[in-house]
Each structure stands twice: as C-alpha cells, then as structure tokens.
C-alpha positions as CSV (number, residue, x, y, z in Angstrom):
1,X,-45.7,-102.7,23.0
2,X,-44.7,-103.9,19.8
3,X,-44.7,-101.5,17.2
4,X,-47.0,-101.9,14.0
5,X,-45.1,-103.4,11.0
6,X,-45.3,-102.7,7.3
7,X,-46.0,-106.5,7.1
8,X,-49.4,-105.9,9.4
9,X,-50.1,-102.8,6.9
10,X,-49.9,-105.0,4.2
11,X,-52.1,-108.1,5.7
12,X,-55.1,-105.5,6.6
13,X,-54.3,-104.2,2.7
14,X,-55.3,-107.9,1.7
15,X,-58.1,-109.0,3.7
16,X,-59.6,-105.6,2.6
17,X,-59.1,-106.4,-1.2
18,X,-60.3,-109.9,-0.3
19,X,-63.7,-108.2,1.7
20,X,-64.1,-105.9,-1.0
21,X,-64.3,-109.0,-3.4
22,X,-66.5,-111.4,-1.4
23,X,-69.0,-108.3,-0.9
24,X,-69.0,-108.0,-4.6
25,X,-67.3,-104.7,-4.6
26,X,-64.7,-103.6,-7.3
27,X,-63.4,-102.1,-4.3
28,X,-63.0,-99.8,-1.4
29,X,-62.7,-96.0,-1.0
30,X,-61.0,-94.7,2.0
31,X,-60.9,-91.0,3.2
32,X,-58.7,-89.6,5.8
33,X,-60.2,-91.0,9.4
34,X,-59.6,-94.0,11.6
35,X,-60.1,-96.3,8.1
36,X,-57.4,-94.6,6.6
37,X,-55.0,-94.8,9.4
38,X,-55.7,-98.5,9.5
39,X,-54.8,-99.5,6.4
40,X,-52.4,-96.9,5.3
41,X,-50.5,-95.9,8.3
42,X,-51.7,-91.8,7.4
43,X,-53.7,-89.2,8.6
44,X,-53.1,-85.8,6.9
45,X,-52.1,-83.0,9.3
46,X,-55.8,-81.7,8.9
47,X,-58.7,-82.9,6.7
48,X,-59.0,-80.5,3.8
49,X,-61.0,-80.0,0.7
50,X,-57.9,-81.1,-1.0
51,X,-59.0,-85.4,-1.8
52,X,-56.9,-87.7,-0.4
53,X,-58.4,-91.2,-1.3
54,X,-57.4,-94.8,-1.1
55,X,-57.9,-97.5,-3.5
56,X,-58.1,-100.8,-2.5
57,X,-59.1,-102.3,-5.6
58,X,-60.9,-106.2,-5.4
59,X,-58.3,-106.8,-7.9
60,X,-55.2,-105.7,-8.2
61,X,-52.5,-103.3,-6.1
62,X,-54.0,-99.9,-3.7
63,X,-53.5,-97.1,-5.0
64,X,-53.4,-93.9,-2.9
65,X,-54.5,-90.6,-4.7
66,X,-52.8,-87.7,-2.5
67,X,-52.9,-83.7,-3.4
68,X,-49.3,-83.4,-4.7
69,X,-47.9,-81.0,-2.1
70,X,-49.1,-83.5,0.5
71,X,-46.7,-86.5,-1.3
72,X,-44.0,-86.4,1.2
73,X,-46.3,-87.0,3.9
74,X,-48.1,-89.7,2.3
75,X,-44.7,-91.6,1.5
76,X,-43.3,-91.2,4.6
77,X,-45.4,-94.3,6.7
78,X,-45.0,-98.1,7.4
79,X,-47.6,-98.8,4.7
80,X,-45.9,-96.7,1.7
81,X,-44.1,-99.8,0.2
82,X,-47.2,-102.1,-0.7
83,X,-49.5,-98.6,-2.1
84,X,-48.9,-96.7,-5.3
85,X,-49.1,-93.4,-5.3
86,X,-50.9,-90.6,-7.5
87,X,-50.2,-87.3,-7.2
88,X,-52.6,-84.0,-8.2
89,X,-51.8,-80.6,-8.2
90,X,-53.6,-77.7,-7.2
91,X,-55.4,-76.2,-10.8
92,X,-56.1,-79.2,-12.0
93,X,-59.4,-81.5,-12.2
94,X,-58.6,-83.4,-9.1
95,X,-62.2,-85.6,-9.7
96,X,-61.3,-86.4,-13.5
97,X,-57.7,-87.7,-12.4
98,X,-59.3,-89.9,-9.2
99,X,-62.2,-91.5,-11.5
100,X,-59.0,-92.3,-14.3
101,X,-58.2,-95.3,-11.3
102,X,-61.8,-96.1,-11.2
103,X,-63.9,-98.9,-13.1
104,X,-66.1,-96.5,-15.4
105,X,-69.5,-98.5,-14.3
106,X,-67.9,-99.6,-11.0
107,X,-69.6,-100.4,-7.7
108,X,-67.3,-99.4,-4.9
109,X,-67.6,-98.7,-1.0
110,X,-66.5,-95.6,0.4
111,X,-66.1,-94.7,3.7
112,X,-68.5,-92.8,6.0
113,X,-65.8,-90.0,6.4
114,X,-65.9,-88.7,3.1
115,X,-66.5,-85.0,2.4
116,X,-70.0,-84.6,0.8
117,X,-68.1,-82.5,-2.1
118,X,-66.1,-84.8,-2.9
119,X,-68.3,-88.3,-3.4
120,X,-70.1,-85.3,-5.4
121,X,-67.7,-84.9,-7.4
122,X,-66.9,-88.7,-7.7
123,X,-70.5,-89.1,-9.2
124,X,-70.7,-86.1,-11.8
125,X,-67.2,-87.4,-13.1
126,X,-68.2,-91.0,-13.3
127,X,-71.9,-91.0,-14.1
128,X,-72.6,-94.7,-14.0
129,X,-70.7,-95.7,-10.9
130,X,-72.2,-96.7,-7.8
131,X,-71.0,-95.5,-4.4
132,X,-72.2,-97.9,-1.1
133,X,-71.3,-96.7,2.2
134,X,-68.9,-98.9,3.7
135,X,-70.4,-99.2,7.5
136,X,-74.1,-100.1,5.6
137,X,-72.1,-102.2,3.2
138,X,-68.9,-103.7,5.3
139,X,-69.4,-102.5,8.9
140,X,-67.8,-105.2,10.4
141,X,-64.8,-104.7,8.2
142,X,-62.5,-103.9,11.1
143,X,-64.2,-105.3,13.9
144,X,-62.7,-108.8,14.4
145,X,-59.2,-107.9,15.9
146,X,-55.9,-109.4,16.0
147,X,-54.1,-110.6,19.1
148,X,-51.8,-107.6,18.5
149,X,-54.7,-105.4,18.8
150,X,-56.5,-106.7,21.5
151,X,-52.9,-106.2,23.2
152,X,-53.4,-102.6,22.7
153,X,-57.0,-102.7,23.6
154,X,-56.4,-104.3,27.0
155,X,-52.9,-102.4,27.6
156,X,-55.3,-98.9,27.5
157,X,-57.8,-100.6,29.8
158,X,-55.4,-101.7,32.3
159,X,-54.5,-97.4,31.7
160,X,-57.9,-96.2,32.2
161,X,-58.5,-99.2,35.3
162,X,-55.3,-97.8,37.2
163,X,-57.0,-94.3,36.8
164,X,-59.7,-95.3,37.9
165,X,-57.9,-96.5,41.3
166,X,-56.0,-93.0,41.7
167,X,-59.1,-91.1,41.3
168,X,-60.7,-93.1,44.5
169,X,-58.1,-91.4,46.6
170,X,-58.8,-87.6,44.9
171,X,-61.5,-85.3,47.3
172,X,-65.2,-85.4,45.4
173,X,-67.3,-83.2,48.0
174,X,-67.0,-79.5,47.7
175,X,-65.2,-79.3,44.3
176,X,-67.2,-79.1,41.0
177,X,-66.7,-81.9,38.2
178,X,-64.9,-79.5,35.9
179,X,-62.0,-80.3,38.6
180,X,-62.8,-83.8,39.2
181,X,-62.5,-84.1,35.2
182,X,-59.3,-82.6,34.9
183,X,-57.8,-85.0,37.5
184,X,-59.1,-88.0,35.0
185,X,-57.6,-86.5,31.9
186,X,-54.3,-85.5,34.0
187,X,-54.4,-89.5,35.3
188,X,-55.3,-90.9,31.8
189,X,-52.1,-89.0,30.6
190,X,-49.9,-90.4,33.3
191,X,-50.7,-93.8,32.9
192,X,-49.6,-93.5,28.8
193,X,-53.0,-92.1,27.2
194,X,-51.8,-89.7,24.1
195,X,-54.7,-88.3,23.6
196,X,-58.1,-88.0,26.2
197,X,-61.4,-88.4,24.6
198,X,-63.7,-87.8,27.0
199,X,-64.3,-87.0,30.6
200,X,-67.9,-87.4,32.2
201,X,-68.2,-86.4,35.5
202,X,-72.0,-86.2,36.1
203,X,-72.9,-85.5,39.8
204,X,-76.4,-85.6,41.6
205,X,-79.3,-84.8,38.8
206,X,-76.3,-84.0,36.2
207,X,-75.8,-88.4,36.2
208,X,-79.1,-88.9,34.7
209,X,-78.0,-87.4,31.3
210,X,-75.8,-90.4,30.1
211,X,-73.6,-87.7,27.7
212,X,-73.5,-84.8,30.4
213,X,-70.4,-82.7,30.5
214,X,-68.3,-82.0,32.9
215,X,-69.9,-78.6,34.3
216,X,-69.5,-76.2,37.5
217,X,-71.9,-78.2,39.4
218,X,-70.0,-78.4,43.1
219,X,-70.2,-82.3,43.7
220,X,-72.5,-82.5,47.4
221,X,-72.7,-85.2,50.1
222,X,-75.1,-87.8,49.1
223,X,-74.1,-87.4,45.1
224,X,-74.0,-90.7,43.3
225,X,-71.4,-89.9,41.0
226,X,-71.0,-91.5,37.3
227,X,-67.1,-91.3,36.1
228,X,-67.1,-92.2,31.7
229,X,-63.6,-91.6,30.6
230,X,-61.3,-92.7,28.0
231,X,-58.9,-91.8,25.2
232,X,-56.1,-93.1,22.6
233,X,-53.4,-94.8,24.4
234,X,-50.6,-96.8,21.3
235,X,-52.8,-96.2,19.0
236,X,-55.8,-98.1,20.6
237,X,-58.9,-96.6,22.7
238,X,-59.9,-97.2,26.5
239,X,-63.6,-96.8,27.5
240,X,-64.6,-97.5,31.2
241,X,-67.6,-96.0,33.2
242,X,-67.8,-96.2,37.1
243,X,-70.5,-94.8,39.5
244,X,-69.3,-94.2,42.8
245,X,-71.1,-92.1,45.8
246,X,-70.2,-89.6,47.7
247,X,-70.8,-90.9,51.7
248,X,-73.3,-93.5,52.5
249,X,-75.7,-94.0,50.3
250,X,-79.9,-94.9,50.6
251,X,-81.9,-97.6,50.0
252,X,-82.9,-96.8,46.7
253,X,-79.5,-95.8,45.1
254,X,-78.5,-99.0,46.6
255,X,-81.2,-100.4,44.9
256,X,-81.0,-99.3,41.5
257,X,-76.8,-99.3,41.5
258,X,-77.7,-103.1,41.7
259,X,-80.0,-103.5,39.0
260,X,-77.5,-102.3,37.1
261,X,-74.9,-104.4,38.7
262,X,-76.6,-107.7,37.9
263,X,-78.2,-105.8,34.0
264,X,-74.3,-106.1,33.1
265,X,-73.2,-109.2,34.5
266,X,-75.9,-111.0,32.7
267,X,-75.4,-109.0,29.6
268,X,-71.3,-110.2,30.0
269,X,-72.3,-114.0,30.3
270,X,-74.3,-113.7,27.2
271,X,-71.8,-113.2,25.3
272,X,-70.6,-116.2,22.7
273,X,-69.5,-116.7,19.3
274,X,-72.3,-116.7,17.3
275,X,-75.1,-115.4,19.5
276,X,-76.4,-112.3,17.7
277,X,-75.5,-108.8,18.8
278,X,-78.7,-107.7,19.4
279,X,-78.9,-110.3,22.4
280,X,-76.5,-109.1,24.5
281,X,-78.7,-105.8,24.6
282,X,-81.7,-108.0,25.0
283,X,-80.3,-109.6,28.0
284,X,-79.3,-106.4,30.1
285,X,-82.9,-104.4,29.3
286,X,-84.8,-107.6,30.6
287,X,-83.2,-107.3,33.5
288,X,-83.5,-104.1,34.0
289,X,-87.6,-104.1,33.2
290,X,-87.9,-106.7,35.3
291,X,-87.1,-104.8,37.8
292,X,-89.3,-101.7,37.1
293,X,-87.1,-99.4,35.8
294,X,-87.5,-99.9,31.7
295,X,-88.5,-96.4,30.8
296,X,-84.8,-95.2,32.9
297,X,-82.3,-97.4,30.2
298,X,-82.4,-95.3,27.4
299,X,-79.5,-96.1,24.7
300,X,-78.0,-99.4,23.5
301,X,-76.1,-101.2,25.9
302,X,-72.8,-101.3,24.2
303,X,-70.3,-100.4,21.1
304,X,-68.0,-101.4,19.0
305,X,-64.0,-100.0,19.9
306,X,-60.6,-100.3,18.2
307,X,-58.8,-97.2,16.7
308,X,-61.7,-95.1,17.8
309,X,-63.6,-95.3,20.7
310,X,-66.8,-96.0,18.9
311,X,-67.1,-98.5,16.0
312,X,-68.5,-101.5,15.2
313,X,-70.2,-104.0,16.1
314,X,-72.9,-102.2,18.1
315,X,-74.5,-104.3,20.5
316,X,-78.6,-103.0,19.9
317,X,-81.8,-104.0,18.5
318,X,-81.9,-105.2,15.4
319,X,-78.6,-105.7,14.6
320,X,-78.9,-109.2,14.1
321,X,-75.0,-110.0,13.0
322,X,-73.5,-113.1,15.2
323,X,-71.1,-112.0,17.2
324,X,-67.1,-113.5,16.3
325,X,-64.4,-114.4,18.5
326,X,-62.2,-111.2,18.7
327,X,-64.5,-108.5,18.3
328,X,-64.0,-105.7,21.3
329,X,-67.0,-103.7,22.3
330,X,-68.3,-102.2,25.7
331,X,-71.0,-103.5,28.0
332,X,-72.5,-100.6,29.5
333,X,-76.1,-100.6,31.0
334,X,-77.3,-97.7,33.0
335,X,-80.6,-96.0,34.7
336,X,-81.1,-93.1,34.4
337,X,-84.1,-90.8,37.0
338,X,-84.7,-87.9,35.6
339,X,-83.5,-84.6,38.1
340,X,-82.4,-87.1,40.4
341,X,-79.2,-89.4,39.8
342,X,-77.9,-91.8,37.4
343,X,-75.9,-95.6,37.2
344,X,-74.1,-96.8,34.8
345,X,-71.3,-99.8,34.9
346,X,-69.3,-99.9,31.5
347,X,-66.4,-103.2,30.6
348,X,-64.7,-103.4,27.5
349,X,-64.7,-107.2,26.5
350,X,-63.7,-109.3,23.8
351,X,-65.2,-112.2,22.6
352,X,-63.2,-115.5,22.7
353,X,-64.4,-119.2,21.7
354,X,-64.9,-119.7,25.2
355,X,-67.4,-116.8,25.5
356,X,-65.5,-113.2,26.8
357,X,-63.2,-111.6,28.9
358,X,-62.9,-108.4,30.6
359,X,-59.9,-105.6,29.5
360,X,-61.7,-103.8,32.4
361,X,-61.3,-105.1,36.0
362,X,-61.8,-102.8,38.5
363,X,-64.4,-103.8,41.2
364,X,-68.3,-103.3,39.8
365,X,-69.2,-102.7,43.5
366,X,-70.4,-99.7,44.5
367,X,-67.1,-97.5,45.7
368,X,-67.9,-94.6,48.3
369,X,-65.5,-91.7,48.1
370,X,-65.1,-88.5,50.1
C-alpha cells in the first residue's frame, strides 16, 4: 500500500480551509480523534485535559495549538511542514493563549470530539464567538474519498472477506461465541488488521439484538448465526456482517434470510450519484414491509466508513443529502424476532458515476457451517 504523503496532508489541509470558507466559517476546530488524524497526521498518546487543537483558518496557514511537553510529538508526523505550531505550558492560561489565534467575534466549527471543558473554556475566553459542531455543520467533510482511500477501504475488505472464508471451516456447534469471536479477531489480525473493532457473534435468540456481544451462550444445532466484525487495517476500517446456520435450516429462517437477501440487493442497486441518502434506506425497508416483517428492521440500513468504522454519510430517514461518487458506506439490512433468531447481510460500497460497487464479496447466500 502506498504510504500517506506530506503532499496528501497538505491537499486535505486545503480543501478543509476551502470547506471552511464556502460554509462561511472563519474556520475549523479539530480535537484529537479520527479528524485530527486526517488532517494532521497525530493522535496524542492519550486524550488528556491538556488542549490540543487545530486551526484550519478559512484564510490563511493551520495552526496547531499543542501542550508544550507534547511538542515533539506533534512535530514529529508527515503533516508538520504545512502547520505552525504553538506551544503552552502547564501554569499558564492555556484558553487565553488558544483564543489569541482566534477571530474575537468569529464563527468557527469544531469537532464533535471536543472535551466539554474545553469548548467551555473557548466560550468564557472569547465571549462573542460562535462555536458550530462540525458533523451538524460539515458532516460530509470527509466523506467523499480519494482513490488512495478507497484503496485502503477495499484492501481491509478483501481482509475481513478472506476471514470470513477461514471462519466457514472453524467448528460452530458445541462452543460458545466468546470462542467463535476470538477466532475472528485472531483471523482479522492475520489477514493485516492492526487493530479489531468489533466481534458479534450472536447465536440463536442472542441474533435478534443487532449490537449483542459475544457471550457464553454455547452455539446449538439449528442456530442461525449472525457474524459483524471489523477493525483498522493501513489506516482504513473493514465492516462486513454474515449470517450463516448451524445444519439445515427451516422454512421460515429460509424465508426471512431471503427477505433480507433481496432488502440488500435492492438497497445496493439504488445507489447513484445524486439520489438522496435517505433512499437507499427507503428502498431496503419496503422490501422488507412488503413482506410482513416491518416492525423486525429496526436501525438504519447503513453508515458512513473511512478512518473509523462509523462516519458519514448515514444512509437513514431524513437525511436528504445526494449521495456523491466516492463516498463509502455499508448496506446492512436485517430482521430481527425477538427470543428467536436474527439476519442481517452487511457490504461496504462505494458510489461511482456508474452507480456502486462492492469492497465486500463474499457469497450473500445462506452458508451452513458445522
């Protein structure tokens, strides 16, 4: 994989400045978190009550406001060379010296993972700002990704699809999904995952909750099975979500594993440049209704993923933004019967000018396992 230039830093510095402007911002505020890392290349080595705050001014160069003992750090990344630094130290007002970069009557939008004390203290020292949150504001600020992104994006889901084929072959009867979980973090690793996000294994009744963890349920003959893994693989998240039975399976689970089937298939040839989010959600829950089972689909279909595994653009009612060419985001309908089993069949696609692809292509079929 090609590694992440100071030149890309640089880029995302300007079409930031140039968002920040367009939106009628003076400019943006970014806290340590997945915005940070995008545009500066940093993440301190924990998120303290110490600020750390970048400027990326409408006008003008970004300027990075790091506590002083934390300066080396900051420096030491593939974005230093087109940010200025400002140091405080520890015993002085660290508010008073960030608001010094700041427009005194300024509107600016600062990101969502800001300390609470701190945009606090932003407001007491600079009285007549205005502070906008950045995902109400800008959410789709890094959704549209580049072709070196959706690189990374497909290279983690070709990661998460080849775990996906190694866990067919692992035993699901008679162990307990805290063991079937640690097999998908343990393949997630192998196949280049740095860091594993999440491991649902929900067996039997556990499948109906579409967040379960991984418990000491022992997996049973009969279980349908729904597998939600992913992680941080170069930088760049996977998100995939299989349902696969344990045996043969009845009528109904036959039934209801291909509502969901055809739910995401429709919702995946929705998608277009320019048809609004909201539709692609729209799409899969008629489907779904249609078939009776309306009450059972109960979250949005799909999300927004890039450097986290959740972001922008989410694909739900009323979100009414057009969908562009390059945005990644999951597809991910399910049903869910209460005490009884769940079904859910989750792609990671990215919109093109011809409509989408897949960075997720294992089979959709229903996979029996043993």
């Amino acid at each position: 994989m090609r590694p992440i230039t100071s030149d890309h830093f640089g880029e995302r510095l300007r079409r930031g400045s140039e968002s920040a402007r367009a939106a009628g911002f003076d400019g943006l505020l970014i806290a340590p978190g997945a915005d940070l890392a995008y545009f500066a290349d940093y993440l301190p080595i924990a998120t303290t009550e110490r600020i750390t705050l970048l400027l990326i001014p409408s006008e003008g160069d970004p300027t990075m406001i790091v506590p002083a003992l934390e300066h080396d750090s900051a420096v030491d990344t593939r974005a230093a060379s087109a940010i200025r630094f400002v140091d405080w130290s520890d015993g002085t007002d660290e508010y008073a010296r960030t608001a010094s970069l700041l427009h005194p009557s300024g509107r600016y939008a600062i990101s969502d993972a800001t300390w609470a004390m701190h945009l606090l203290g932003l407001q007491a020292a600079l009285p007549d700002a205005r502070f906008e949150s950045i995902s109400q504001s800008l959410p789709m600020l890094r959704a549209v990704k580049t072709d070196d992104e959706i690189d990374r994006l497909a290279a983690a889901g070709a990661a998460a699809d080849a775990t996906f084929e190694d866990i067919l072959g692992v035993r699901f009867e008679g162990r307990t999904e805290v063991e079937v979980a640690a097999d998908l973090a343990r393949l997630l690793r192998e196949h280049g995952h740095s860091q594993v996000d999440f491991t649902v294994v929900g067996s039997g009744p556990n499948g109906a909750n579409p967040h379960h963890d991984a418990g000491d349920r022992t997996i049973r003959l009969g279980d349908m099975v729904v597998l939600d893994f992913g992680g941080i693989m170069d930088g760049y998240g996977s998100d995939t979500t299989r349902t696969v039975h344990v045996g043969e399976p009845t009528d109904e689970e036959h039934e209801v594993y291909e509502v969901v089937r055809t739910a995401q298939q429709a919702a995946f040839e929705a998608v277009a440049p320019g048809v609004p989010c909201q539709e692609i959600d729209r799409v899969a829950r008629t489907v779904i209704r249609d078939a009776g089972y309306g009450d059972f689909f109960i979250h949005r279909v799909g999300h927004g993923i890039g450097m986290t595994t959740h972001e922008p653009p989410y694909m739900v009612e009323g979100e009414e933004r057009p969908i562009e060419a390059g945005m990644c985001f999951s597809i991910e309908p399910g049903i869910y019967l209460p005490g009884r089993f769940g079904v859910r069949i989750e792609d990671i696609v990215v919109a093109d000018e011809q409509g989408a692809h897949r960075l997720n292509n294992t089979g959709r079929e229903l996979h029996l396992v043993r």
